[in-house]
C-alpha positions in Angstrom: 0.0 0.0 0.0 1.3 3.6 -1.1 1.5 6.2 1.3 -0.1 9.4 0.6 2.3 12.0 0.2 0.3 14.5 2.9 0.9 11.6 5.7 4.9 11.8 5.6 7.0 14.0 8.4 10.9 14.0 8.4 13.5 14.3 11.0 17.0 16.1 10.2 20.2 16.1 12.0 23.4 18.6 11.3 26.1 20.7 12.5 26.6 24.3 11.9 29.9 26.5 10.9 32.1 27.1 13.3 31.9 30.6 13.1 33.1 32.6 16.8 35.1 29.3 18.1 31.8 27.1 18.7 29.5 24.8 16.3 25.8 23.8 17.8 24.1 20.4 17.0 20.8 20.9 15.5 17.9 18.7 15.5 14.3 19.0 14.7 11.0 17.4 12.8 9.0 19.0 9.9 5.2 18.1 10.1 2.9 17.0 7.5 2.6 18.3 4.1 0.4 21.4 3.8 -0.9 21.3 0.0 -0.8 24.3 -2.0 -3.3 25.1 -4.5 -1.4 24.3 -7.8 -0.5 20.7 -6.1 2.7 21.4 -4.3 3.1 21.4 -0.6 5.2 22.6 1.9 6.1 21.6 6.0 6.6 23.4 9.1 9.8 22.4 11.4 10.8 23.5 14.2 13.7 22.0 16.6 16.8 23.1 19.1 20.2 23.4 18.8 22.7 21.9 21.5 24.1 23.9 24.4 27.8 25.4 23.0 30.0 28.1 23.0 32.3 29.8 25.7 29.0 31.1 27.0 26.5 28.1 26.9 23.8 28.5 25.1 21.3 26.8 22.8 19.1 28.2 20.4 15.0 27.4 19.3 14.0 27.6 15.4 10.9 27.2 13.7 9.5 28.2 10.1 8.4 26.7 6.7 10.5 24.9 3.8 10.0 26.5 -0.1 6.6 25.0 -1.7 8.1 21.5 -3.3 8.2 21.9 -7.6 
């Protein structure tokens, strides 16, 4: 059985630059298609970073991806 493409969420992993002598972790989940009117979609995510730098600190995210061609 074929799943519908609205049903799928991903889950992503990397590491940022090491710009200012620190790199962060960050992790995080998209939710569920959102279908545009010409028969595109596009997800939500949101996620955190891991606690670095010579002051620890982590930092939040959220937003959308670009509508899928």
């Amino acid at each position: 059985m074929a799943l519908k493409w609205s049903t799928f969420i991903l889950a992503f992993t990397t590491v940022t630059s090491f710009d200012d002598g620190h790199k962060h972790e960050i992790r995080g989940v998209t939710g569920p298609a959102i279908a545009l009117p010409d028969g595109g979609h596009y997800h939500k995510f949101h996620g955190v970073t891991t606690v670095n730098g010579s002051h620890p600190h982590s930092h939040k995210y959220s937003g959308n991806t670009s509508p899928s061609s």
